[in-house]
C-alpha positions as CSV (number, residue, x, y, z in Angstrom):
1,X,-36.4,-17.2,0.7
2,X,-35.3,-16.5,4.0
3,X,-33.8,-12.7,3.0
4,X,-35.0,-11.1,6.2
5,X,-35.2,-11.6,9.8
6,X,-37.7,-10.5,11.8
7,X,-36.2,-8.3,13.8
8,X,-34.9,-6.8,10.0
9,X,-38.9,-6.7,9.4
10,X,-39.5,-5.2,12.9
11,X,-36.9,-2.7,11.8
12,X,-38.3,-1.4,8.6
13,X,-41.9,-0.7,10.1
14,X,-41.1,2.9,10.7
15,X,-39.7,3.6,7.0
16,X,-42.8,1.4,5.8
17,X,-45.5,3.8,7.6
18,X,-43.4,6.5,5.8
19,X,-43.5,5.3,2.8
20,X,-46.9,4.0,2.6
21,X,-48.6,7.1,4.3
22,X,-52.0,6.6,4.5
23,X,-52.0,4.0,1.3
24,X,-52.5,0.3,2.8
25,X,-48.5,-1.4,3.0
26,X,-48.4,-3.6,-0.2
27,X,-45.7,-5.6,-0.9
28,X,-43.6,-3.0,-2.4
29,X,-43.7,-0.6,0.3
30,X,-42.0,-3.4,2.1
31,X,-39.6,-4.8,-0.8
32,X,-38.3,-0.6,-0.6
33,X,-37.7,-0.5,2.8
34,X,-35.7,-3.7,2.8
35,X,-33.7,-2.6,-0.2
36,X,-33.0,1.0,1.9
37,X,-32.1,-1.0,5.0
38,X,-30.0,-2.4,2.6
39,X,-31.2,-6.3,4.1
40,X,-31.8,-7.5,0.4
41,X,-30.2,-5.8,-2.8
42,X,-31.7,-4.1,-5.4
43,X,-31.1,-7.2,-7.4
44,X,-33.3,-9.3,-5.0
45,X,-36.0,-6.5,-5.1
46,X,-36.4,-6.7,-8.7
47,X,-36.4,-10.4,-8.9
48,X,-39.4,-10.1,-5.9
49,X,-41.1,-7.7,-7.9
50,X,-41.1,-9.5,-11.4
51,X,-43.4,-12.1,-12.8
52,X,-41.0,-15.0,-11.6
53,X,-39.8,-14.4,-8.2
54,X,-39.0,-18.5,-7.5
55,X,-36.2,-17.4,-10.0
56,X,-34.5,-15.7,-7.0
57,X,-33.9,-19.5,-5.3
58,X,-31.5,-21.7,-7.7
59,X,-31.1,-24.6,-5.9
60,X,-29.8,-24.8,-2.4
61,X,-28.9,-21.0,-3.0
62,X,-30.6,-17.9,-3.2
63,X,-29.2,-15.0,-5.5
64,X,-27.6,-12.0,-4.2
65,X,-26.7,-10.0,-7.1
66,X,-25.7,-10.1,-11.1
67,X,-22.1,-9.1,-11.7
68,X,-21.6,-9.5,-15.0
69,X,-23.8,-10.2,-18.1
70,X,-21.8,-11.0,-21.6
71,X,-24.1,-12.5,-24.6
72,X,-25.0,-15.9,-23.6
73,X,-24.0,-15.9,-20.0
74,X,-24.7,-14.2,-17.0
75,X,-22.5,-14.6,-13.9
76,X,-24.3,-14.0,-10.3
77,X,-23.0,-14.2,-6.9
78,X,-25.7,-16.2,-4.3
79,X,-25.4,-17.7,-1.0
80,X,-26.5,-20.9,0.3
81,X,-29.7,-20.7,2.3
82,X,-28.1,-23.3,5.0
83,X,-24.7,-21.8,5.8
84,X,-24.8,-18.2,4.3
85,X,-21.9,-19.3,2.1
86,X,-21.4,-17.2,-1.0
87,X,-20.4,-18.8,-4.8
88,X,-20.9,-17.8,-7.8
89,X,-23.4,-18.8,-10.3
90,X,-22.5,-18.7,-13.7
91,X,-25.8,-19.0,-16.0
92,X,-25.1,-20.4,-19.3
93,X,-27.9,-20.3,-22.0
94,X,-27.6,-23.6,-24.2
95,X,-29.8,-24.8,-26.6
96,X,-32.2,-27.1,-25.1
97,X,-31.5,-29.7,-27.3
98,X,-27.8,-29.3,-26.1
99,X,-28.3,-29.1,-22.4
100,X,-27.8,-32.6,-21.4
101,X,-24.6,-33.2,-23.3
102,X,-23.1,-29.6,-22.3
103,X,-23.8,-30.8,-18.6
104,X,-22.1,-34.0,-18.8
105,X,-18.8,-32.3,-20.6
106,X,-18.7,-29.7,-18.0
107,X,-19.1,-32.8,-15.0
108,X,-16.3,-34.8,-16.6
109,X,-14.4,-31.4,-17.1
110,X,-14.9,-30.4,-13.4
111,X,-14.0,-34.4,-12.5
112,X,-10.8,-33.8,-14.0
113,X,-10.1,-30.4,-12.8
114,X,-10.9,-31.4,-8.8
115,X,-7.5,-32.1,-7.8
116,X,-6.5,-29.4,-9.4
117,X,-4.6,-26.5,-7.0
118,X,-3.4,-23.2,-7.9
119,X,-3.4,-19.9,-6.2
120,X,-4.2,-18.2,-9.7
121,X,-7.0,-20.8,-10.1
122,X,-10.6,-21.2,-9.3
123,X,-12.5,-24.6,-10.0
124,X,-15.7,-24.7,-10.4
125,X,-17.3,-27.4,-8.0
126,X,-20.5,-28.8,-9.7
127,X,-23.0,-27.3,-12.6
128,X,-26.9,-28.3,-13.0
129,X,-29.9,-27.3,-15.0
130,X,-31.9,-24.3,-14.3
131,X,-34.7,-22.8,-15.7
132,X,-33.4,-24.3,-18.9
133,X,-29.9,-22.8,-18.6
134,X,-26.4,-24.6,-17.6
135,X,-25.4,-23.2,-14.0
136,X,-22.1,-23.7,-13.1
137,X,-21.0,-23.4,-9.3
138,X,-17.6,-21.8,-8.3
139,X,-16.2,-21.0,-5.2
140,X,-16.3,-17.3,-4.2
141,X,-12.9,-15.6,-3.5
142,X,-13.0,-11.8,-2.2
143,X,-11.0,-9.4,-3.6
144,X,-12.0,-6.9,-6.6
145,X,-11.7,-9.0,-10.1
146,X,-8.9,-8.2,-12.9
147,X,-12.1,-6.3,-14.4
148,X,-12.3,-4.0,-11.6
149,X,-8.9,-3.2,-11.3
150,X,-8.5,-2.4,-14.8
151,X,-11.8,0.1,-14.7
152,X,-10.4,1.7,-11.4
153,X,-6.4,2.0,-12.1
154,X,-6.6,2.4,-16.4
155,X,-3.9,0.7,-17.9
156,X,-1.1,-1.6,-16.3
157,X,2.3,-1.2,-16.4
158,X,4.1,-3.5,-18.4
159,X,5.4,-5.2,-15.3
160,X,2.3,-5.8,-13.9
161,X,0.7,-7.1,-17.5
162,X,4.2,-9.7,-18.0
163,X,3.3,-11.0,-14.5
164,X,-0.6,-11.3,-15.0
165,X,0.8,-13.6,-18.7
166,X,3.3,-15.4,-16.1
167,X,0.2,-16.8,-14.4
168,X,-2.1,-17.8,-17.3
169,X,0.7,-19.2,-19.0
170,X,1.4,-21.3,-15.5
């Protein structure tokens, strides 16, 4: 999946021998010592380590880490094995008899919405089937989430909250 180098391998032999002390250097050993080198995430290592590893590849992209998990979807951020480009994935569990018409609604809904430019905005740019789930792909845009900001600063002031309703309304 392309998660390491190897001069990121070459790096991690020291913490491997360490770690493995005289046991012989499974896979694991290594999967740690990438995960303290911090070269894949914790995310990755668990996805390495489980019975379905090919999960960790969706497409051209390769998953990086779940952010947020709410009932029936899941949204994780990934990067395209090519260019190193992050998105997002947002994984969308349909029924399967649903899946084909729920990816042709969101197409024509993305169709519509590609022209579509506004600072407050993101678009998603295409959606597929995976694994039997709808995947949607959206750009990534740094910056900590409305989430984020509301865990690490409590509530807003009222300023702040009649501006945030300016910009959904828009």
């Amino acid at each position: 999946y392309a998660l390491a180098t190897p001069a990121d391998v070459r790096r991690c032999r020291r913490q491997v021998r360490r770690l493995a002390h005289d046991l012989p250097t499974f896979d694991s050993v290594w999967i740690d010592a990438l995960t303290q080198a911090r070269v894949i995430t914790p995310f990755q290592a668990r996805l390495l380590e489980s019975e379905h590893p090919e999960r960790l590849q969706v497409g051209p992209c390769v998953l990086v880490d779940e952010w947020e998990r709410d009932g029936p979807w899941r949204l994780r951020l990934a990067k395209h094995r090519s260019g190193g480009q992050r998105c997002l994935l947002t994984f969308v569990d349909v029924p399967s008899s649903e899946l084909p018409k729920a990816l042709l609604r969101v197409r024509e809904t993305i169709s519509r919405l590609r022209n579509l430019l506004h600072p407050s905005v993101i678009v998603p740019q295409g959606c597929d089937e995976s694994d039997g789930r709808l995947v949607v792909v959206s750009p990534y845009v740094t910056g900590p989430t409305l989430k984020q900001l509301l865990v690490r600063r409590g509530r807003f002031p009222i300023p702040v909250v009649t501006d945030i309703a300016d910009q959904l309304f828009d």
